[in-house]
SEDRENBA-606869 format. One record per residue: residue number from 1; z, x, y of N, C-alpha, C, O in turn; chain; residue in one letter. Coordinates in steps of 0.2 Angstrom, whole numbers, plus 5000, padded with zeros to 4 digits. Each point is the difference from the previous one (the first is absolute). Layout:
// SEDRENBA-606869
REC  num    nw    nu    nv   caw   cau   cav    cw    cu    cv    ow    ou    ov  chaine  residu
REC  NUM     Z     X     Y     Z     X     Y     Z     X     Y     Z     X     Y       A       a
...
// end
This chain:
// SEDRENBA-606869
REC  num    nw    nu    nv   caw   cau   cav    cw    cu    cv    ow    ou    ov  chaine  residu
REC    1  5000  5004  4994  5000  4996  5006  5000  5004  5006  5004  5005  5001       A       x
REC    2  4990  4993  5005  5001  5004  5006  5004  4999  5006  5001  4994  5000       A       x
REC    3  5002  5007  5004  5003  4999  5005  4995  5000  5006  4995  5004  5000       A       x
REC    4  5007  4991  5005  4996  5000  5008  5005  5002  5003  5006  4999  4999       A       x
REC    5  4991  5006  5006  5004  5001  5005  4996  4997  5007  4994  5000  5000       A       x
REC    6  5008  4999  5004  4996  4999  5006  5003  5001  5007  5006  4998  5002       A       x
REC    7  4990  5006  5001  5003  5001  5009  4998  5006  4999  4997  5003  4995       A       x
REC    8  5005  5000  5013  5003  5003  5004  5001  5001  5008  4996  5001  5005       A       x
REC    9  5012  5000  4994  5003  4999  5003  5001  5005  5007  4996  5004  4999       A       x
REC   10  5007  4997  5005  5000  5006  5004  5007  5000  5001  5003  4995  4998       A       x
REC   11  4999  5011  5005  5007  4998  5002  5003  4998  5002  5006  5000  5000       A       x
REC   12  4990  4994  5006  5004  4997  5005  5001  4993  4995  5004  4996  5001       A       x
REC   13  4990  5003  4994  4999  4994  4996  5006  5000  4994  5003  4995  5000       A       x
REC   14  4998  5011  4996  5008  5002  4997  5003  4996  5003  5001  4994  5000       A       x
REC   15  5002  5010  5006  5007  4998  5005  5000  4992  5000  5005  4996  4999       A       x
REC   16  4988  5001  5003  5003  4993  5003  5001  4995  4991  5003  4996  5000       A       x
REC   17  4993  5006  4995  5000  4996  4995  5008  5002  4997  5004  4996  4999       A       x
REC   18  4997  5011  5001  5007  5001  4999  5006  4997  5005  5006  5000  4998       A       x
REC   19  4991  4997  5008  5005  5000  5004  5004  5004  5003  5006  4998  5000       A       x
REC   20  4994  5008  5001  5003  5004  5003  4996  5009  5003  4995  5001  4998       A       x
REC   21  5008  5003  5007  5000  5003  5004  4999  5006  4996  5006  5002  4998       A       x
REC   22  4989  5004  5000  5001  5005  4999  5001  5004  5003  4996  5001  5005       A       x
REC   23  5007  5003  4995  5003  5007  5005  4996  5003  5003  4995  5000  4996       A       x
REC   24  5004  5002  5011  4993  5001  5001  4996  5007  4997  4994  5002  5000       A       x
REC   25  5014  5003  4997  4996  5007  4997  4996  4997  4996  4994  5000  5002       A       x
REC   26  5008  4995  4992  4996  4996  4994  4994  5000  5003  4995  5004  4998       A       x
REC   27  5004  4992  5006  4992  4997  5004  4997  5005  5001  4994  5000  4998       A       x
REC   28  5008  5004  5003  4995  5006  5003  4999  5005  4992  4996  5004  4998       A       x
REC   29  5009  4994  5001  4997  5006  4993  4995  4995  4996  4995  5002  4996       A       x
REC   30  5005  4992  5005  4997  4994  4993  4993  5001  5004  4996  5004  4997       A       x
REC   31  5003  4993  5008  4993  5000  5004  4995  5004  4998  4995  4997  4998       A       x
REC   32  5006  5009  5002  4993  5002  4998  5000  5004  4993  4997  5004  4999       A       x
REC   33  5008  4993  4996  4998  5001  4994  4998  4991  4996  5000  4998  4995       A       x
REC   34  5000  5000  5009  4997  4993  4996  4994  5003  4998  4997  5005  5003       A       x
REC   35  4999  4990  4991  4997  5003  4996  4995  4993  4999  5003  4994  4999       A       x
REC   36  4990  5006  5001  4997  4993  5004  4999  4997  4992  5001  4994  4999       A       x
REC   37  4996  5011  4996  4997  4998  4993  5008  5000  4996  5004  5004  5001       A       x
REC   38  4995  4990  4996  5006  4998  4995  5001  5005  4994  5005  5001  4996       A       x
REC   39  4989  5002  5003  5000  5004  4993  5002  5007  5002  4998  5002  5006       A       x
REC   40  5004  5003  4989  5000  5005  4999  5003  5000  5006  4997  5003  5005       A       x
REC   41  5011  4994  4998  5003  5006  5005  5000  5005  4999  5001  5003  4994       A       x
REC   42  4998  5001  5013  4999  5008  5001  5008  5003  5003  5002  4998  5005       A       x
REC   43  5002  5007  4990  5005  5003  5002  5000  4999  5006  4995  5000  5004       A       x
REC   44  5014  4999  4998  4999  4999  5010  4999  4993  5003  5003  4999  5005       A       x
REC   45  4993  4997  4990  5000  4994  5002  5002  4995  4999  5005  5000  4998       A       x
REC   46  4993  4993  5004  5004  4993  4997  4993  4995  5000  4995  5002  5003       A       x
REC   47  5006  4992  4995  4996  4994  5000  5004  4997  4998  5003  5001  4995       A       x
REC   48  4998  4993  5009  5007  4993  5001  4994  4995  4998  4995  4999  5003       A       x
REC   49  5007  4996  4988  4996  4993  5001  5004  4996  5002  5006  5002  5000       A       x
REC   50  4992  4992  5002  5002  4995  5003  5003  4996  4993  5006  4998  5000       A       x
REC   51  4989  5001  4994  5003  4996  4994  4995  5005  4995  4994  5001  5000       A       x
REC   52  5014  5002  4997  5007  4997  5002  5000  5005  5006  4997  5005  5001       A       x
REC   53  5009  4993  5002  5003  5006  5005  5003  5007  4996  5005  5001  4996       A       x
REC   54  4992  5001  5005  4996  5008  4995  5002  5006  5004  4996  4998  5005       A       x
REC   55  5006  5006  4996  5000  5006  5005  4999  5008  4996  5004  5004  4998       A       x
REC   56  4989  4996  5001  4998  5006  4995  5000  5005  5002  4996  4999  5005       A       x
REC   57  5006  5008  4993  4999  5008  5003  4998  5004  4995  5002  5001  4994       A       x
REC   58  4992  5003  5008  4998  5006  4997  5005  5004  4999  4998  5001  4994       A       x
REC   59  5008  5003  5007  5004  5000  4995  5008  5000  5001  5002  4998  5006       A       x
REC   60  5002  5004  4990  5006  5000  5000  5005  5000  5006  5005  4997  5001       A       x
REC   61  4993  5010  5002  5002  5000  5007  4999  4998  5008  5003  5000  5005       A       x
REC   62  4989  4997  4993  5000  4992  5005  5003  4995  4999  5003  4997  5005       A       x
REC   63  4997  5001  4989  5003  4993  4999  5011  5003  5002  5003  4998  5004       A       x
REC   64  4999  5007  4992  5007  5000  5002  5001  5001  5008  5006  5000  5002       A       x
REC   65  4989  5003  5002  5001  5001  5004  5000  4993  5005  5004  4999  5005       A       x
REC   66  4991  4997  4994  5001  4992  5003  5003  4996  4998  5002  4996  5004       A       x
REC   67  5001  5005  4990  5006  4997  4996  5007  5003  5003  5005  4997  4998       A       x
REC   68  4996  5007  5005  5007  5004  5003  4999  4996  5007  5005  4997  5000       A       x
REC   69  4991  5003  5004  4999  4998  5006  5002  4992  5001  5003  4997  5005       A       x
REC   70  4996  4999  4990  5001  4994  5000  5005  4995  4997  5001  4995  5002       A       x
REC   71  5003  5009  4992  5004  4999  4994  5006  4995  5003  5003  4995  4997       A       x
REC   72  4997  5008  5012  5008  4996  4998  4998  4995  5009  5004  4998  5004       A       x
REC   73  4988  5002  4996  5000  4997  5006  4999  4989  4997  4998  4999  4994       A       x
REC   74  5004  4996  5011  5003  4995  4998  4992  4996  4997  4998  4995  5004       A       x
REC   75  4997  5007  4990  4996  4998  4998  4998  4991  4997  5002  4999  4995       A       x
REC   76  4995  4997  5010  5002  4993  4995  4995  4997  4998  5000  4994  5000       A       x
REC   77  4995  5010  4998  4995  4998  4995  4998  5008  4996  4996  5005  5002       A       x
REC   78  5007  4994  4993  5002  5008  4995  4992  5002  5000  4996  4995  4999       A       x
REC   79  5002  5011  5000  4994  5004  4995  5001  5005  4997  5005  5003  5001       A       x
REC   80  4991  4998  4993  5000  5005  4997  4997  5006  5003  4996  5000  5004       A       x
REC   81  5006  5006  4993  4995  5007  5002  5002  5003  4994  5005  5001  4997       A       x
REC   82  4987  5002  5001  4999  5004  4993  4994  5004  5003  4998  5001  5005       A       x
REC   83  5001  5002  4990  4996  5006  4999  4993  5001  4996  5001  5000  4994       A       x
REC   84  4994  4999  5007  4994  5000  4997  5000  5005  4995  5000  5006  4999       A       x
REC   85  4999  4988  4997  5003  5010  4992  4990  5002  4999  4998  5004  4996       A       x
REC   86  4998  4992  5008  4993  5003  4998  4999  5008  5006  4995  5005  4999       A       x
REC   87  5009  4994  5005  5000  5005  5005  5006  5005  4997  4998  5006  4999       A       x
REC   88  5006  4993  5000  5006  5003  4996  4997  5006  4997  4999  5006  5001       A       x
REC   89  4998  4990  4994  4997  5004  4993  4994  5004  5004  4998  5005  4997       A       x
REC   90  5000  4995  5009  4993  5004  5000  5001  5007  5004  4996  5004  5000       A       x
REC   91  5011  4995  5004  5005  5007  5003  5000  5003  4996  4998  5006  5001       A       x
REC   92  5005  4992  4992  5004  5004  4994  4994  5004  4998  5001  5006  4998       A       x
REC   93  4993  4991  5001  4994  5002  4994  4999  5006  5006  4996  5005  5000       A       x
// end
């Protein structure tokens, strides 16, 4: 079975669906690592879908690093953030 994902989002698009304010370090680091095509996030990057509310990073230390920035701020529509394991696997080879 496949999954749809669909969107994308920018970060001012996150903030208002999430309902809340990101710091503005965050903004300025997210901005120009959005990433326009949904496949194969490029290390460094992100692509936010809309459905579901998805917030994918090229690797590890993007996604903890946006995930630290935001963990304790008062979020009232939750998303997920994970890690494109097809970008993962292509650093390592």
């Amino acid at each position: 079975m496949s999954c749809i994902y669909l969107g994308n989002l920018s970060v001012e698009d996150i903030q208002r669906r999430a309902g809340v304010t990101f710091p503005p370090e965050l903004v300025e680091y997210m901005k120009p690592r959005q990433q326009a095509v949904a496949s194969n996030i490029q290390p460094g990057k992100w692509h936010c879908f809309d459905i579901p509310f998805f917030l994918v990073c090229g690797d590890m230390e993007t996604a903890t690093h946006i995930y630290e920035a935001i963990k304790d701020l008062p979020i009232k529509t939750p998303f997920q953030i994970g890690v494109d394991n097809e970008a993962a696997k292509e650093t390592k080879a």
